[in-house]
Backbone as a chain_set.jsonl record, in Angstrom:
{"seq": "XXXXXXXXXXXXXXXXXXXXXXXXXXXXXXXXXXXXXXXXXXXXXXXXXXXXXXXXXXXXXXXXXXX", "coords": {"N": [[8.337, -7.23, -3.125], [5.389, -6.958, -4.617], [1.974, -4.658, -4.261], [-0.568, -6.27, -4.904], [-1.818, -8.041, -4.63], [-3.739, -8.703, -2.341], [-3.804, -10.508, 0.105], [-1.512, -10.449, 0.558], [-1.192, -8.28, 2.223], [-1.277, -6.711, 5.292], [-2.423, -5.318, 8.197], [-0.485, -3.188, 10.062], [1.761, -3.884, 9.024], [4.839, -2.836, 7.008], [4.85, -0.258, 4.052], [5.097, 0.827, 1.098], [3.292, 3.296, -0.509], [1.711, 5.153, -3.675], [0.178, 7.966, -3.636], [-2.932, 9.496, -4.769], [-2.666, 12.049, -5.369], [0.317, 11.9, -6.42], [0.616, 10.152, -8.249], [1.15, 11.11, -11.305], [3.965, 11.274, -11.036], [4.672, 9.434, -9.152], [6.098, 9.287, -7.104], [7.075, 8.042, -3.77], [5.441, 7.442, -0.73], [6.032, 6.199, 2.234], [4.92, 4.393, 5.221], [2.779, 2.798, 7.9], [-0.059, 0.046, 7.202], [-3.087, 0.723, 8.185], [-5.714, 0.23, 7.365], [-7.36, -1.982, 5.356], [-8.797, -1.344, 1.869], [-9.286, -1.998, -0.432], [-11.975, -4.709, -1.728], [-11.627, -6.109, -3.227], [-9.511, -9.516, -3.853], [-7.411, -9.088, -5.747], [-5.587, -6.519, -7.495], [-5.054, -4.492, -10.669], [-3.748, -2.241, -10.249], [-2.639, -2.141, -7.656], [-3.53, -2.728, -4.22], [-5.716, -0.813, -2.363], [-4.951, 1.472, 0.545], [-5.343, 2.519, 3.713], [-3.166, 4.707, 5.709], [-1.54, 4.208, 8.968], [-1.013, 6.795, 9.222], [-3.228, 8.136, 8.085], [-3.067, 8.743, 5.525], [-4.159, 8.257, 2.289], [-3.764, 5.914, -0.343], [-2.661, 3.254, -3.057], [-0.882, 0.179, -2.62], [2.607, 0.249, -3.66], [4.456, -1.355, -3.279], [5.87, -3.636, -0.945], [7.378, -3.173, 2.069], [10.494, -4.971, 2.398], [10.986, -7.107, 5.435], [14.479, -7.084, 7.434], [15.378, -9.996, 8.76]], "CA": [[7.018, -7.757, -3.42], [4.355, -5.745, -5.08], [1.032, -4.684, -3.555], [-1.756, -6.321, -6.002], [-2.332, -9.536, -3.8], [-4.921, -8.357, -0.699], [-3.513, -11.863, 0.896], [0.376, -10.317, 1.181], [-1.079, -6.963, 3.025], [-2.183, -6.989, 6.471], [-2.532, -4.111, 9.214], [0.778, -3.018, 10.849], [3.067, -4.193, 7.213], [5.305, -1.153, 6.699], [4.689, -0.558, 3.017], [5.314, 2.176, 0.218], [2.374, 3.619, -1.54], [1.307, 5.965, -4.35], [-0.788, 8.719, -3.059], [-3.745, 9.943, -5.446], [-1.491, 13.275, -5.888], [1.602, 11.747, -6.808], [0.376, 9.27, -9.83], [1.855, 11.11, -12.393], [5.316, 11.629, -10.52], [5.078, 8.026, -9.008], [6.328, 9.792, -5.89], [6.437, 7.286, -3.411], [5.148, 7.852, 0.6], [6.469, 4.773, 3.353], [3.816, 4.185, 6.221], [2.559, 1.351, 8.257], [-1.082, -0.041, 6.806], [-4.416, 0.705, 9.425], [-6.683, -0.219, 7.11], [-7.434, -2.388, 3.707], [-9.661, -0.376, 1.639], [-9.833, -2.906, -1.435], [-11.868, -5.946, -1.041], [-11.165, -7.698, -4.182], [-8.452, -9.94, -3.91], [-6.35, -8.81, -6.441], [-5.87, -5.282, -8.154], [-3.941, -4.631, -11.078], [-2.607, -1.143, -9.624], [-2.344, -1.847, -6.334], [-4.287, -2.7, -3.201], [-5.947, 0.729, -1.6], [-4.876, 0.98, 2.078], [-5.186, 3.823, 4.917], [-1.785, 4.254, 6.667], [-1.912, 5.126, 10.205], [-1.382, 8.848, 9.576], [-4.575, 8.656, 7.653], [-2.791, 9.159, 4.237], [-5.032, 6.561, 1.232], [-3.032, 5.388, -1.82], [-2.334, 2.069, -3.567], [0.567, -0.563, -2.459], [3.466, -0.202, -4.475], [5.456, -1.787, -2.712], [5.82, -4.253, 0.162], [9.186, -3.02, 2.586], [10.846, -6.294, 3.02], [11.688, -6.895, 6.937], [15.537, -7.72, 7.556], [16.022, -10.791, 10.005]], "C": [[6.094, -6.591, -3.783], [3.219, -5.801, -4.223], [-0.133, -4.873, -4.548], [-2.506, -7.444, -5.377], [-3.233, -8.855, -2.41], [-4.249, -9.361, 0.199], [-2.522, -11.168, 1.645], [0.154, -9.194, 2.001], [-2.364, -7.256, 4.152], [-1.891, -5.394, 7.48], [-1.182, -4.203, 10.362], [1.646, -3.497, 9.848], [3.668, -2.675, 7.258], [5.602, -1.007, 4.916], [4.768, 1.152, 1.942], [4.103, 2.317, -0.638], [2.481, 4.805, -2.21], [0.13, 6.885, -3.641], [-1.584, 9.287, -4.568], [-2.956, 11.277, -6.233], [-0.442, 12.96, -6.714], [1.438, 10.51, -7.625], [0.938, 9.805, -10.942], [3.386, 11.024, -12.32], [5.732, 10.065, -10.161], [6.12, 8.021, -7.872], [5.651, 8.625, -4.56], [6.062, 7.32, -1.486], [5.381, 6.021, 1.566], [5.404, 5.449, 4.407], [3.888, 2.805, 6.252], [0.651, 1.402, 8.117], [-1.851, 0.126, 8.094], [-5.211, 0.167, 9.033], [-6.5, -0.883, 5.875], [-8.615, -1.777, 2.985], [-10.326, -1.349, 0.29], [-10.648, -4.012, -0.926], [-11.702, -6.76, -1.923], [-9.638, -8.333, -3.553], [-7.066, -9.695, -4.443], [-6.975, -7.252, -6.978], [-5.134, -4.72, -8.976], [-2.98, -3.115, -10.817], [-2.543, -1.163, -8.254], [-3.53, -2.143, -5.336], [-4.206, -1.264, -2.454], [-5.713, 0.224, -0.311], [-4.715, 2.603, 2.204], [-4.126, 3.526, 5.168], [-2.38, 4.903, 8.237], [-2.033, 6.302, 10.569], [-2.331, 9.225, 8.846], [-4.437, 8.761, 6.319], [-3.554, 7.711, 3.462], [-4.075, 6.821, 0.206], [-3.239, 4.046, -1.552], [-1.013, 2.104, -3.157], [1.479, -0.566, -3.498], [4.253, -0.804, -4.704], [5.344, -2.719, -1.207], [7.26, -4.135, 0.965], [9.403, -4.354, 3.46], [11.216, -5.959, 4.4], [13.241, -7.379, 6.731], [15.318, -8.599, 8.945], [17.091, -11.023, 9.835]], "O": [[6.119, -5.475, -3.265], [3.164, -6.737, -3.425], [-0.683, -3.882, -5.028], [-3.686, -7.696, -5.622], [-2.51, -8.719, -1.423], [-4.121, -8.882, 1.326], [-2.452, -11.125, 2.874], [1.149, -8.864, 2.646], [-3.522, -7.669, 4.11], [-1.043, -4.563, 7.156], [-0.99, -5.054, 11.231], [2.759, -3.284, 10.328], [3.055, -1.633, 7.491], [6.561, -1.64, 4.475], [4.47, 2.293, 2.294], [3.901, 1.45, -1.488], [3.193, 5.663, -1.689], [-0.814, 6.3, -3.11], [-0.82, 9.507, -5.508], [-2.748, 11.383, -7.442], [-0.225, 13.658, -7.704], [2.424, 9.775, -7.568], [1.314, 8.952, -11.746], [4.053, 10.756, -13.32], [6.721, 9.495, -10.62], [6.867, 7.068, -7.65], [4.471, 8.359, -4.331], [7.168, 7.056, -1.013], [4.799, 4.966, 1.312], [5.101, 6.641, 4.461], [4.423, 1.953, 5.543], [-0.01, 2.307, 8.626], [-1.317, -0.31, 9.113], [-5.825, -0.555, 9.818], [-5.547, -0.503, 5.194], [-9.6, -1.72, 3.72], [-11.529, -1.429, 0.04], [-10.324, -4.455, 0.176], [-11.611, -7.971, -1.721], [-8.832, -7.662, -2.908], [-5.976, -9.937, -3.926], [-8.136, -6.843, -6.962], [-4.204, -4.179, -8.377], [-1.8, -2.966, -11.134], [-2.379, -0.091, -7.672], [-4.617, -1.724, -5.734], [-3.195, -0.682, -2.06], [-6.011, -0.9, 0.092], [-4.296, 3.493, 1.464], [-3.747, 2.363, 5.029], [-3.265, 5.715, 8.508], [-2.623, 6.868, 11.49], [-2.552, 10.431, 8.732], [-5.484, 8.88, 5.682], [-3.542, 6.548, 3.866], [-3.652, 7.953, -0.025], [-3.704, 3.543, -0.529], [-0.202, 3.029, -3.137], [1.249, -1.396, -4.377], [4.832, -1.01, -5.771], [4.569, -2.25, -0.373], [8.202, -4.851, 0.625], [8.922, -4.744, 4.524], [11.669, -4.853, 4.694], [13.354, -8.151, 5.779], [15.121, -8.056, 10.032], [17.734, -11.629, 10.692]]}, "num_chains": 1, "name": "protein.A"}
């Protein structure tokens, strides 16, 4: 699942983002969300989120859970 929907990302999701640095590389950093930083609903690069270690980028990614 991509991260462009605000709905699909919530606080504690473990999720892959783009960091501001790594946009041209597309280098991608795993964390679990702390904060939502967007408030539109939608975004066509990504919903901004804090991770808990403080790092900001856009969702690139949503890491499916296995049940």
């Amino acid at each position: 699942m991509d991260g462009k929907n605000r709905s699909d990302i919530y606080p504690g999701l473990e999720v892959d983002i783009i960091l501001k640095k790594d946009q041209r590389s597309g280098k991608l950093t795993r964390g679990i969300v702390a904060n939502l930083l967007t408030s539109s609903p939608y975004h066509s690069r990504g919903i901004k989120v804090r991770l808990e270690d403080g790092q900001i980028g856009r969702v690139a990614e949503i890491v499916e859970e296995d049940f």
